[in-house]
PDB file of N, H, CA, C and O in Angstrom:
ATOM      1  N   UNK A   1    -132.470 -39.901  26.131  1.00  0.00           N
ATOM      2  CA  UNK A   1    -133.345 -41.031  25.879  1.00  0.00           C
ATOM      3  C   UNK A   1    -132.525 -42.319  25.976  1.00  0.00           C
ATOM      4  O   UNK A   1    -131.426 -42.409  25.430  1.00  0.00           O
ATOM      5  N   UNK A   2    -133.110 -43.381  26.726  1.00  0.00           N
ATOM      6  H   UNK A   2    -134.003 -43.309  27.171  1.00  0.00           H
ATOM      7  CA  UNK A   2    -131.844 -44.278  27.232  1.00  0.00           C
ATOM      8  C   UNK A   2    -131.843 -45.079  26.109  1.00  0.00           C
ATOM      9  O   UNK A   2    -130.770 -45.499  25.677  1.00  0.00           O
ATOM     10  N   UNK A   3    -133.445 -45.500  25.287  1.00  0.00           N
ATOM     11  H   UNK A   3    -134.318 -45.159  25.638  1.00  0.00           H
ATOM     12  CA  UNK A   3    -133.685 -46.407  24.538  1.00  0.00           C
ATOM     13  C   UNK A   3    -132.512 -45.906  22.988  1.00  0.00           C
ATOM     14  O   UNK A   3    -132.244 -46.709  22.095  1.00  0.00           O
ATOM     15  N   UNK A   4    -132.068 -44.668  23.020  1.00  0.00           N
ATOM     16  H   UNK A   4    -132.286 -44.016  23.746  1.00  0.00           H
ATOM     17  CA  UNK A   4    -131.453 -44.107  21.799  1.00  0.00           C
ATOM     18  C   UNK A   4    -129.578 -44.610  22.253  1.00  0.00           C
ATOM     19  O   UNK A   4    -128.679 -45.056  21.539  1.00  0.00           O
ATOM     20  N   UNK A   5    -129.614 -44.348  23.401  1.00  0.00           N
ATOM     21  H   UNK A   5    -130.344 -43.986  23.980  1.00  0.00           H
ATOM     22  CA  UNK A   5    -128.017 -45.087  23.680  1.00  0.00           C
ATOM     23  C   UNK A   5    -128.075 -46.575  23.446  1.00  0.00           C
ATOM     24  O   UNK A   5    -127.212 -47.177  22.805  1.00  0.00           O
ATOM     25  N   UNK A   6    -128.896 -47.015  23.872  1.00  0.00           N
ATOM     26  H   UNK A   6    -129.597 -46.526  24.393  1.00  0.00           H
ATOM     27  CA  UNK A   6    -128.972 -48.392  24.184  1.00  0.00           C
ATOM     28  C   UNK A   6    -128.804 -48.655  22.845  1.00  0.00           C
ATOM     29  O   UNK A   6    -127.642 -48.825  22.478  1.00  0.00           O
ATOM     30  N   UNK A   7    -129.921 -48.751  21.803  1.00  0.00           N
ATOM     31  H   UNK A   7    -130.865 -48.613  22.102  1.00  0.00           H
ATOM     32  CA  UNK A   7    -129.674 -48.829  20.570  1.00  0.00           C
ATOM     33  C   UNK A   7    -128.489 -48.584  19.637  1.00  0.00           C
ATOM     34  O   UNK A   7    -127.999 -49.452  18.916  1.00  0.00           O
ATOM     35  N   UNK A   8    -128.002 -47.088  19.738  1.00  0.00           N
ATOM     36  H   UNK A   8    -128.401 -46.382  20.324  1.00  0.00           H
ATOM     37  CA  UNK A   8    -126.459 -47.035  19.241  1.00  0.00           C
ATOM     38  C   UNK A   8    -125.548 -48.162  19.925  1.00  0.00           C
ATOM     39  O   UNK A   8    -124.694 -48.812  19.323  1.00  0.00           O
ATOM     40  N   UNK A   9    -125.851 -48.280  21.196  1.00  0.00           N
ATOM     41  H   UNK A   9    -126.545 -47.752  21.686  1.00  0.00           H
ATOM     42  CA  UNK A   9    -124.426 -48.950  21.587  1.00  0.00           C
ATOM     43  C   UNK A   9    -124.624 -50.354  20.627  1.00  0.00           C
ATOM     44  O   UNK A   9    -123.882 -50.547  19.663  1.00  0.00           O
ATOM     45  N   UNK A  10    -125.575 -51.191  20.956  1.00  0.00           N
ATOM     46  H   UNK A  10    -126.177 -51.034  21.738  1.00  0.00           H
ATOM     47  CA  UNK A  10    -125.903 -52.094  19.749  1.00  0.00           C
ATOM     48  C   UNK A  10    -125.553 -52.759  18.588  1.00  0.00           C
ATOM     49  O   UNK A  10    -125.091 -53.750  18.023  1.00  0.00           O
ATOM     50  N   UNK A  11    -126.291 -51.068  18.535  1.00  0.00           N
ATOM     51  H   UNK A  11    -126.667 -50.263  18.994  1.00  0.00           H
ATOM     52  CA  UNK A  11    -125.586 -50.778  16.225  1.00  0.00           C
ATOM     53  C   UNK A  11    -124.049 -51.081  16.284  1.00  0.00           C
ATOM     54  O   UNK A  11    -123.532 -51.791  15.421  1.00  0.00           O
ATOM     55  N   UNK A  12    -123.063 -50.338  17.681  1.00  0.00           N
ATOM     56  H   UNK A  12    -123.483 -49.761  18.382  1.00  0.00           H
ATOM     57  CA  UNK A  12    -121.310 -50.531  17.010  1.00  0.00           C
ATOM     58  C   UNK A  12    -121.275 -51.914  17.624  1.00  0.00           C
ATOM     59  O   UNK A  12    -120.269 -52.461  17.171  1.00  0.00           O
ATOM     60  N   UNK A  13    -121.732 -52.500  18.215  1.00  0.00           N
ATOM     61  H   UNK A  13    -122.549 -52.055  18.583  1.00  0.00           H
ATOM     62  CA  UNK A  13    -121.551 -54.145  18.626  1.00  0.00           C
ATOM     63  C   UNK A  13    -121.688 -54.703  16.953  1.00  0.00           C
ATOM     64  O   UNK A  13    -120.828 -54.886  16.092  1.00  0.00           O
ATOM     65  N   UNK A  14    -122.994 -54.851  16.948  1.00  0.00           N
ATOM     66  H   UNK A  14    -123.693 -54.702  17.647  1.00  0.00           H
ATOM     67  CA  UNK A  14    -123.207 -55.159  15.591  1.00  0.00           C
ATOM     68  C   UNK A  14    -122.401 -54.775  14.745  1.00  0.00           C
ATOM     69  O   UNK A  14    -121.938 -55.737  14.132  1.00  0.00           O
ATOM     70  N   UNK A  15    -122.010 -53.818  14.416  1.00  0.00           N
ATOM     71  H   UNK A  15    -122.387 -53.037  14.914  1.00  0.00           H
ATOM     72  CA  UNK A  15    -120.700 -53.305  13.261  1.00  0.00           C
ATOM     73  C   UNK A  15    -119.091 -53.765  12.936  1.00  0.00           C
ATOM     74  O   UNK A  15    -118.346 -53.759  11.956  1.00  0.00           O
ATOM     75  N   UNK A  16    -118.993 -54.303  14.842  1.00  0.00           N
ATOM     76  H   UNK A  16    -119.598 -54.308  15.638  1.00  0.00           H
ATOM     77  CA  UNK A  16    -117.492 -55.000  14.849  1.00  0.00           C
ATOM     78  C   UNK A  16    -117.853 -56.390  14.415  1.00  0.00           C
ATOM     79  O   UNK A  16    -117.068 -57.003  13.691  1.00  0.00           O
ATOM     80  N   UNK A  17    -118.985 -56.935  14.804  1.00  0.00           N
ATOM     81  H   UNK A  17    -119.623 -56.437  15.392  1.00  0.00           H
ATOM     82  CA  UNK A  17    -119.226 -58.451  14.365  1.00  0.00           C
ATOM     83  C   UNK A  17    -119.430 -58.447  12.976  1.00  0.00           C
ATOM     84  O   UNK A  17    -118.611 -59.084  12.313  1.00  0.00           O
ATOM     85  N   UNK A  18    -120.255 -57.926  12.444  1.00  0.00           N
ATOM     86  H   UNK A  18    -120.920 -57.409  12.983  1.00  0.00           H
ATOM     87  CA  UNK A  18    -120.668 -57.976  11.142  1.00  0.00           C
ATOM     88  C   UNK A  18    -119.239 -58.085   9.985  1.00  0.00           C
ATOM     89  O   UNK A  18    -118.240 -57.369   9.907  1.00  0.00           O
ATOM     90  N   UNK A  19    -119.591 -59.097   9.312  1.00  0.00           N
ATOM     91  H   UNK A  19    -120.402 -59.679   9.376  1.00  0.00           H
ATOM     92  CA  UNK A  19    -118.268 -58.748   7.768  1.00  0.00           C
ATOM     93  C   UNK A  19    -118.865 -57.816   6.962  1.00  0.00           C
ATOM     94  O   UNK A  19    -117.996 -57.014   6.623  1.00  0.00           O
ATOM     95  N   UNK A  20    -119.739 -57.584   6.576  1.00  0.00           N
ATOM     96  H   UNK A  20    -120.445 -58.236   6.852  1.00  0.00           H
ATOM     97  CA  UNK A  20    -119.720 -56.938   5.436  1.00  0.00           C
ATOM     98  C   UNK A  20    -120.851 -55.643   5.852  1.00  0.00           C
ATOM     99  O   UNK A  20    -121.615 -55.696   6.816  1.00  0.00           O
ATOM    100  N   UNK A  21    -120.729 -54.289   4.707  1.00  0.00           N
ATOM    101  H   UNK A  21    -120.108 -54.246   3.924  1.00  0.00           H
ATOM    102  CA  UNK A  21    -121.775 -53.683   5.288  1.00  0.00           C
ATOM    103  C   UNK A  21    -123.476 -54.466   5.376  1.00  0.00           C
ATOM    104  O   UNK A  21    -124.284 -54.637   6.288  1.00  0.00           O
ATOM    105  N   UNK A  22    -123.448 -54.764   4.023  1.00  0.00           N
ATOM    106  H   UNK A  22    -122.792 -54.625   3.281  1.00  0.00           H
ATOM    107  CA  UNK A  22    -125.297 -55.504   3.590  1.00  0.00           C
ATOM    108  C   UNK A  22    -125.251 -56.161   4.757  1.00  0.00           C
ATOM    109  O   UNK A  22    -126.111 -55.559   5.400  1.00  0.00           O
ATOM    110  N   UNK A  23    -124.649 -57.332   5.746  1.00  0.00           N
ATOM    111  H   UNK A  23    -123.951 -57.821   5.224  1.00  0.00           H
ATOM    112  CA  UNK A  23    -125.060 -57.572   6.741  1.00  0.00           C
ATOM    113  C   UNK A  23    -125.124 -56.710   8.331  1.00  0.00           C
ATOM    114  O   UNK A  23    -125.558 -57.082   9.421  1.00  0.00           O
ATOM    115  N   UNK A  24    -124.460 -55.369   7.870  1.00  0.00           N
ATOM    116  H   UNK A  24    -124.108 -55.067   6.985  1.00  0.00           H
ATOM    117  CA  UNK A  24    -124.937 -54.334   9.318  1.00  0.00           C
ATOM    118  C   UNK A  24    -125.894 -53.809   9.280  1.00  0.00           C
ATOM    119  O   UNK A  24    -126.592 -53.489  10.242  1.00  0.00           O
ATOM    120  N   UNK A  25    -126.204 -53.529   7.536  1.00  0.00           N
ATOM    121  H   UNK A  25    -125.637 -53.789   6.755  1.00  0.00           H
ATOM    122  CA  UNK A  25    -127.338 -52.881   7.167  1.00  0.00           C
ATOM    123  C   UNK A  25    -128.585 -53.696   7.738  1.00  0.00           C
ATOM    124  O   UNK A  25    -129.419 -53.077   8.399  1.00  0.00           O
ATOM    125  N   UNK A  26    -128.698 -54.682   7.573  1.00  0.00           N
ATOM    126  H   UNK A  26    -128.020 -55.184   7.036  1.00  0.00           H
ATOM    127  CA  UNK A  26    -129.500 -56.210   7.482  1.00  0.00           C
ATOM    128  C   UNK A  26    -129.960 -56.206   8.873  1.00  0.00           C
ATOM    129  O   UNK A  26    -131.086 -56.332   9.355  1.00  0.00           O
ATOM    130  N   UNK A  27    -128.840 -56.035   9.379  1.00  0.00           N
ATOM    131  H   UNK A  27    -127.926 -55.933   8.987  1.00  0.00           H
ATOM    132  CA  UNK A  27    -129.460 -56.326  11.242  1.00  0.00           C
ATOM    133  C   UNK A  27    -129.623 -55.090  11.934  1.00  0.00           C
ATOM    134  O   UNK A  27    -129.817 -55.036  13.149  1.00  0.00           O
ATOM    135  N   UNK A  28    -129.546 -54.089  11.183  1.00  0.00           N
ATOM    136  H   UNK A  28    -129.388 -54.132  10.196  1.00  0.00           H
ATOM    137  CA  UNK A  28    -130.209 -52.874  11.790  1.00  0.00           C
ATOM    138  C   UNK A  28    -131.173 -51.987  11.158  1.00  0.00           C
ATOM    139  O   UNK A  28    -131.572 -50.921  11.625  1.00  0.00           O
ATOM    140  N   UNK A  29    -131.430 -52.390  10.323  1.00  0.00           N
ATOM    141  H   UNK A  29    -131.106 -53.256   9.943  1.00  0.00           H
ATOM    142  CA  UNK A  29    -132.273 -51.795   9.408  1.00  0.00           C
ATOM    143  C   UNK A  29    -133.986 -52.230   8.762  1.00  0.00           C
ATOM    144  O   UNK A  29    -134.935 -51.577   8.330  1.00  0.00           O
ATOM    145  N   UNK A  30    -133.623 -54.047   9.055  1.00  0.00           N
ATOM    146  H   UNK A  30    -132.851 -54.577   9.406  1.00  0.00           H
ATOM    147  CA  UNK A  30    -134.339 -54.752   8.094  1.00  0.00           C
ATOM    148  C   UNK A  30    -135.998 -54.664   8.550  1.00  0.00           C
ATOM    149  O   UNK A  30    -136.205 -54.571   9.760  1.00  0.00           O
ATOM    150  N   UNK A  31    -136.898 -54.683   7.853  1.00  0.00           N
ATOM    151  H   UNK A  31    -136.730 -54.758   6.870  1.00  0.00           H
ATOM    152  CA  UNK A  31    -137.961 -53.711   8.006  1.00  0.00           C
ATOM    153  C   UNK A  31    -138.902 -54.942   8.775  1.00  0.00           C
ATOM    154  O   UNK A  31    -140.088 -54.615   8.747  1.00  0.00           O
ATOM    155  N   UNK A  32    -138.720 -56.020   9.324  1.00  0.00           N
ATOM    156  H   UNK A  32    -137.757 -56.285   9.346  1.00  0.00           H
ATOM    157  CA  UNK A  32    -139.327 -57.335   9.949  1.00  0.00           C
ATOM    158  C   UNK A  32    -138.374 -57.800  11.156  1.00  0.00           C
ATOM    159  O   UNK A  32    -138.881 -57.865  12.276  1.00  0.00           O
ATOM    160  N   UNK A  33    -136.948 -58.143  10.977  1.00  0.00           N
ATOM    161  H   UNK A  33    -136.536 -58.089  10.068  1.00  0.00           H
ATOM    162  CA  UNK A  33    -136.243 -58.392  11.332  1.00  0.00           C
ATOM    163  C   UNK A  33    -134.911 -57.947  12.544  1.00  0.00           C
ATOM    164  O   UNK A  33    -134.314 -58.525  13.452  1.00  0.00           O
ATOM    165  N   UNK A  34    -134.903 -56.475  11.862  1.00  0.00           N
ATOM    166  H   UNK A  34    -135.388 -56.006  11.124  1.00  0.00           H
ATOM    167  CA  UNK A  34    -133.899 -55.613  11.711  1.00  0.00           C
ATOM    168  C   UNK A  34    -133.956 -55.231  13.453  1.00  0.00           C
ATOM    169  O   UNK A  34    -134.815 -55.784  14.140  1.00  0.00           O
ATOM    170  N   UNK A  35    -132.884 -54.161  14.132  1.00  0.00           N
ATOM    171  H   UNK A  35    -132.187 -53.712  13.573  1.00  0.00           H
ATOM    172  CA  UNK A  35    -132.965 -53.913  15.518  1.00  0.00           C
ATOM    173  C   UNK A  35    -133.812 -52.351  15.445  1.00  0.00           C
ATOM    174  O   UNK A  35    -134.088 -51.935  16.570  1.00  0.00           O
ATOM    175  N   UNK A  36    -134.106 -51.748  14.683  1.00  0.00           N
ATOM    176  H   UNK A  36    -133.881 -52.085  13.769  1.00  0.00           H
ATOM    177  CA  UNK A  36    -134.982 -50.819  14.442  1.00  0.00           C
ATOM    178  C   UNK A  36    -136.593 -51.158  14.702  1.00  0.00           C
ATOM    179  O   UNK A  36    -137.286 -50.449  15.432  1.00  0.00           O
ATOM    180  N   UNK A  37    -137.088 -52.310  14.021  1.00  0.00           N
ATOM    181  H   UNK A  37    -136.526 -52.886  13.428  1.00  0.00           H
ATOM    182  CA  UNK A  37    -137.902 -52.380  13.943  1.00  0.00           C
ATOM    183  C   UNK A  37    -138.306 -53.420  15.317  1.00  0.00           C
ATOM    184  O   UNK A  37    -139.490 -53.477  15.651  1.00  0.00           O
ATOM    185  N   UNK A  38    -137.153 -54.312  16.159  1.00  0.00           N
ATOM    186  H   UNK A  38    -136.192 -54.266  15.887  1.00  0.00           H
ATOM    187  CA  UNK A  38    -137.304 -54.772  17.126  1.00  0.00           C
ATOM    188  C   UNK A  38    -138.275 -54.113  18.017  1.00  0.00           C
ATOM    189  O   UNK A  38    -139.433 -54.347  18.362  1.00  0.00           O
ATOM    190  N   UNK A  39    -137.174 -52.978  18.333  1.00  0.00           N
ATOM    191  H   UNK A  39    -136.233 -52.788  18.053  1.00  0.00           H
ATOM    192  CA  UNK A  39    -136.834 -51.958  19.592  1.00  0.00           C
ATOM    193  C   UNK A  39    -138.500 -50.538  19.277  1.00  0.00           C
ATOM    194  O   UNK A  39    -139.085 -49.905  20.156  1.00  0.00           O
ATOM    195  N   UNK A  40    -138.760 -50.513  17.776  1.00  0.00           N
ATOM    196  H   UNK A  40    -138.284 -51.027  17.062  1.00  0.00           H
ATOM    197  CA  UNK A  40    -139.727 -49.513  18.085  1.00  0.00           C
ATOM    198  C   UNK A  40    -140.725 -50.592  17.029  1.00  0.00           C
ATOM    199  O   UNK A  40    -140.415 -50.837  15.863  1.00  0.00           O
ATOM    200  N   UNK A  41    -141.955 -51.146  17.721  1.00  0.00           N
ATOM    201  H   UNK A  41    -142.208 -50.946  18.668  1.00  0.00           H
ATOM    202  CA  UNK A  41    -142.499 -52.098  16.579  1.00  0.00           C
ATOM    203  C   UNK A  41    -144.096 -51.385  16.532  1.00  0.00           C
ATOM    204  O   UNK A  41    -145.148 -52.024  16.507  1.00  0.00           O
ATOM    205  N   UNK A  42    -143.937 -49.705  16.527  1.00  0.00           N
ATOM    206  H   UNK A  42    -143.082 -49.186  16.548  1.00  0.00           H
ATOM    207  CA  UNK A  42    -144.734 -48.982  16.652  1.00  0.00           C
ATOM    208  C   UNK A  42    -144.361 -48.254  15.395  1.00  0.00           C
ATOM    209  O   UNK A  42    -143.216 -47.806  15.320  1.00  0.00           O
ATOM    210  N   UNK A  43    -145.131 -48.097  14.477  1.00  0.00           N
ATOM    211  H   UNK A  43    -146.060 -48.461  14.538  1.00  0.00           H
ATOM    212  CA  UNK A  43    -145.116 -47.335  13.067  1.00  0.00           C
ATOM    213  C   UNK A  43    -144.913 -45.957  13.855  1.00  0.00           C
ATOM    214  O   UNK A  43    -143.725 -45.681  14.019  1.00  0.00           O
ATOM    215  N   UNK A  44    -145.661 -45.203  14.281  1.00  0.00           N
ATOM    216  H   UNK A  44    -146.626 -45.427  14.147  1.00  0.00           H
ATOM    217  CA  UNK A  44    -145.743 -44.213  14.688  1.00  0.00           C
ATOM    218  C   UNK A  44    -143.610 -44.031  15.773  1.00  0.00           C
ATOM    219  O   UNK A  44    -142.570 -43.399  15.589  1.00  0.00           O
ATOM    220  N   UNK A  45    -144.031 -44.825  16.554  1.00  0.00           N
ATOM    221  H   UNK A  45    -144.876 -45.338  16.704  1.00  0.00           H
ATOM    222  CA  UNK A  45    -142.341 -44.777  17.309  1.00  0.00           C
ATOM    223  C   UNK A  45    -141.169 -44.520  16.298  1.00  0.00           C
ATOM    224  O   UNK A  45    -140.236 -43.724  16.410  1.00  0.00           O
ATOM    225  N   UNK A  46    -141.508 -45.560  15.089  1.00  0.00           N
ATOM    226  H   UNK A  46    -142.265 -46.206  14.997  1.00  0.00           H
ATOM    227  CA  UNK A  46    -140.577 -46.105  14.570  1.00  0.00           C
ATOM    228  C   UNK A  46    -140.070 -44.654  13.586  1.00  0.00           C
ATOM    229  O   UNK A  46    -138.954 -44.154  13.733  1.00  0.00           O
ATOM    230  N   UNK A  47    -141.405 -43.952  12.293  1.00  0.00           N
ATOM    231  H   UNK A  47    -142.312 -44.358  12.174  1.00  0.00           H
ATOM    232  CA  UNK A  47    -141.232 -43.134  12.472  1.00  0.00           C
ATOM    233  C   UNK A  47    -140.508 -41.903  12.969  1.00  0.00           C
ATOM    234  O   UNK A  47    -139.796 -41.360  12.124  1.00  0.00           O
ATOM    235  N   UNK A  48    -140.549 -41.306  14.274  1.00  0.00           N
ATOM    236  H   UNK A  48    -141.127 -41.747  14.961  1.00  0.00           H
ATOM    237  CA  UNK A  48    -140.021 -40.619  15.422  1.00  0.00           C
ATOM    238  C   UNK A  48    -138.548 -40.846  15.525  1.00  0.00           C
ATOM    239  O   UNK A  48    -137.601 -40.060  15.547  1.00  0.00           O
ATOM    240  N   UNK A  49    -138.617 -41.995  15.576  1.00  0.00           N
ATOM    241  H   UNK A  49    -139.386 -42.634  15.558  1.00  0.00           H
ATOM    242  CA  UNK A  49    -136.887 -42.485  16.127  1.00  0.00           C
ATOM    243  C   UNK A  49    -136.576 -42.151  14.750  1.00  0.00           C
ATOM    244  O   UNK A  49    -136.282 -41.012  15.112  1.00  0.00           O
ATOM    245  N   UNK A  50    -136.420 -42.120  13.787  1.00  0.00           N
ATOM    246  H   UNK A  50    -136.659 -43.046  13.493  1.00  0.00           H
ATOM    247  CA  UNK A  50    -135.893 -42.008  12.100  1.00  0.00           C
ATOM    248  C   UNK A  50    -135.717 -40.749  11.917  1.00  0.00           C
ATOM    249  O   UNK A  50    -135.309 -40.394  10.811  1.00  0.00           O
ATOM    250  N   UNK A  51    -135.924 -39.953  12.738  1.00  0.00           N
ATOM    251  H   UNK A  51    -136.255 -40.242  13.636  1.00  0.00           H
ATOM    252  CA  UNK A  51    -135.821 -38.405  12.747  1.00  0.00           C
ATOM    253  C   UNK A  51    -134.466 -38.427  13.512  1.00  0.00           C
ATOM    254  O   UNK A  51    -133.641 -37.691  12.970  1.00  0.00           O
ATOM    255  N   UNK A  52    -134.152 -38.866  14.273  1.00  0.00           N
ATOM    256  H   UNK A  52    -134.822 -39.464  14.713  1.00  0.00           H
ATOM    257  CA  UNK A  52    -132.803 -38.676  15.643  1.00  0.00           C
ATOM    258  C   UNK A  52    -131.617 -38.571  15.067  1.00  0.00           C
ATOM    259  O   UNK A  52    -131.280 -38.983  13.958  1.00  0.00           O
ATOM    260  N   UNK A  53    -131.014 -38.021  15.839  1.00  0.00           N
ATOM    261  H   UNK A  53    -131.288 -37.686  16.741  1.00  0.00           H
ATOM    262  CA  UNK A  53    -129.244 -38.340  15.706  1.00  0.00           C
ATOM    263  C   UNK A  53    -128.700 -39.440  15.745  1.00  0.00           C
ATOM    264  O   UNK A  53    -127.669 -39.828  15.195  1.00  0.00           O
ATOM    265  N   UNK A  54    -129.815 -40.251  16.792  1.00  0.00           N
ATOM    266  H   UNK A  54    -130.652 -39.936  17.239  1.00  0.00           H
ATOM    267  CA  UNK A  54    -129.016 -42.134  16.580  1.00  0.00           C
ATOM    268  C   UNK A  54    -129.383 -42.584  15.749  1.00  0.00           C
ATOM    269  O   UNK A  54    -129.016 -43.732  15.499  1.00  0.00           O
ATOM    270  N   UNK A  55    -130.198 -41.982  14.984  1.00  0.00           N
ATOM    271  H   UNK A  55    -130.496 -41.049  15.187  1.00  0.00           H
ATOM    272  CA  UNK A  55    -130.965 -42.696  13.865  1.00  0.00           C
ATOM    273  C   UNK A  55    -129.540 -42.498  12.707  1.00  0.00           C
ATOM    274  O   UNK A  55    -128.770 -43.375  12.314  1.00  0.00           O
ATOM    275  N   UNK A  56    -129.553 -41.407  12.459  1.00  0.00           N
ATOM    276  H   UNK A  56    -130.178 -40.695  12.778  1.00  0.00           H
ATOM    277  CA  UNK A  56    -128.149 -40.830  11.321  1.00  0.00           C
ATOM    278  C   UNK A  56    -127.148 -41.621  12.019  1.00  0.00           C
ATOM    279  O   UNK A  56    -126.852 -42.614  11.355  1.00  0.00           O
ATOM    280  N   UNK A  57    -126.146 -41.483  13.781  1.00  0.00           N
ATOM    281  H   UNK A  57    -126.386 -40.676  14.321  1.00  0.00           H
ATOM    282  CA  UNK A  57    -125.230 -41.930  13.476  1.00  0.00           C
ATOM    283  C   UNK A  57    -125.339 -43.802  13.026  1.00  0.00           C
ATOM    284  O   UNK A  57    -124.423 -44.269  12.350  1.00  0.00           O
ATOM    285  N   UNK A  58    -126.075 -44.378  13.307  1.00  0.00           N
ATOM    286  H   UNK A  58    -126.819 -43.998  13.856  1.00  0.00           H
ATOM    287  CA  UNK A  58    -126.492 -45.799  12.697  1.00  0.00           C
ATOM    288  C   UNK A  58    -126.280 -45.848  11.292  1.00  0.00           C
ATOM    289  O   UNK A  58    -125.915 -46.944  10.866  1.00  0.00           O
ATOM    290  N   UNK A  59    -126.403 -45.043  10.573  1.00  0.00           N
ATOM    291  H   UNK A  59    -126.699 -44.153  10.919  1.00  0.00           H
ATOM    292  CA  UNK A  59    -126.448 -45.288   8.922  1.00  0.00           C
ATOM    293  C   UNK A  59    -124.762 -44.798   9.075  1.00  0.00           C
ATOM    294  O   UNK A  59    -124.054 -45.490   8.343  1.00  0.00           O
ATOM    295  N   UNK A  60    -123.875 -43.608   9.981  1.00  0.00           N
ATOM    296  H   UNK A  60    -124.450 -43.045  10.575  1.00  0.00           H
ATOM    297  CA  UNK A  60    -122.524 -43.670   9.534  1.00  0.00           C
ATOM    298  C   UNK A  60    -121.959 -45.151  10.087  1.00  0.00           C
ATOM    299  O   UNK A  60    -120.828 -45.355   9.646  1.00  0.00           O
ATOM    300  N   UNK A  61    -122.353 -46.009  10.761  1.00  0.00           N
ATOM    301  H   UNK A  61    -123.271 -45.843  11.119  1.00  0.00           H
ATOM    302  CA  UNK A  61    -121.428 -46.962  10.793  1.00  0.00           C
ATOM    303  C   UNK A  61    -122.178 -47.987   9.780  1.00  0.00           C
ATOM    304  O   UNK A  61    -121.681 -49.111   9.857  1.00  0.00           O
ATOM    305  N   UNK A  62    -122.922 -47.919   9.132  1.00  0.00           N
ATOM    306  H   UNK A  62    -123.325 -47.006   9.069  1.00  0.00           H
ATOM    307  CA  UNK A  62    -123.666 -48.670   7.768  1.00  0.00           C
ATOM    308  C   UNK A  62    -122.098 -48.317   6.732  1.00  0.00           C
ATOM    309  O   UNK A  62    -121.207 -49.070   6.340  1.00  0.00           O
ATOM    310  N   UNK A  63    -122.343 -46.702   6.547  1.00  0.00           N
ATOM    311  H   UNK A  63    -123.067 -46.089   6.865  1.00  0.00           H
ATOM    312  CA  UNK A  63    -121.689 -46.258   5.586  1.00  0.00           C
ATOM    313  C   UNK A  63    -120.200 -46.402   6.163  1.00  0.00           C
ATOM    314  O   UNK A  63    -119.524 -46.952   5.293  1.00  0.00           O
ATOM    315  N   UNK A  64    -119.553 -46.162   7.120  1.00  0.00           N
ATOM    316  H   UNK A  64    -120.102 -45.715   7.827  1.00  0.00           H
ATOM    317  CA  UNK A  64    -118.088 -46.291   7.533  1.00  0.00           C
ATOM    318  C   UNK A  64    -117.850 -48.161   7.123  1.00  0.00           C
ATOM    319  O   UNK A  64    -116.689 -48.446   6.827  1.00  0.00           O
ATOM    320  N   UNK A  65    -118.789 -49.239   7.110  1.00  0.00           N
ATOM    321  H   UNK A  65    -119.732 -49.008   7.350  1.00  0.00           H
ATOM    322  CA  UNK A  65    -118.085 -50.183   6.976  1.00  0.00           C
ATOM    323  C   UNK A  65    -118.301 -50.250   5.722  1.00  0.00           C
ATOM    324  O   UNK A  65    -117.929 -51.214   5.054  1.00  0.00           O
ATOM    325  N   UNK A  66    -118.977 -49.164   5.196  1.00  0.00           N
ATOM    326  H   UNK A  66    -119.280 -48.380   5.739  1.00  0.00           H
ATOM    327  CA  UNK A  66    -118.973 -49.898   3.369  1.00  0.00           C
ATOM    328  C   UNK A  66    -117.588 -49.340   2.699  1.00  0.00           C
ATOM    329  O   UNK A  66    -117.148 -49.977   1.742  1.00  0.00           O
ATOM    330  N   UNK A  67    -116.918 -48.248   3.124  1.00  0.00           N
ATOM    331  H   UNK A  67    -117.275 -47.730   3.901  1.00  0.00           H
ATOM    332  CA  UNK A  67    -115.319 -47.895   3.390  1.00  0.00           C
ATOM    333  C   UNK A  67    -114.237 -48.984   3.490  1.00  0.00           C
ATOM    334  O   UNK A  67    -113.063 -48.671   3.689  1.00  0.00           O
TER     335      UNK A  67
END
């Protein structure tokens, strides 16, 4: 699924820029704002994608920068 690379690649862009975790969390997560809710602005999509593997590895680089 290209839209699931595309997105991870993203999330680690976002992760090297970001200082702190609350702001990786913030821009990938945020339920208006966030690149989650950008990229699938379909409840139902959004949903779906929250099931994935890019979905999990996104929360380890949440959790690797809170490290």
């Amino acid at each position: 699924m290209k839209t699931s690379i595309d997105i991870l690649s993203e999330s680690k862009y976002l992760a090297e820029e970001s200082k702190t975790w609350a702001d990786l969390s913030n821009a990938i997560f945020d339920p208006v704002d966030g690149l989650v809710a950008k990229r699938f602005p379909d409840a139902a999509e959004r949903t779906a994608f929250c099931k994935s593997n890019t979905y999990v590895a996104m929360h380890g680089l949440v959790k690797k920068k809170m490290e």
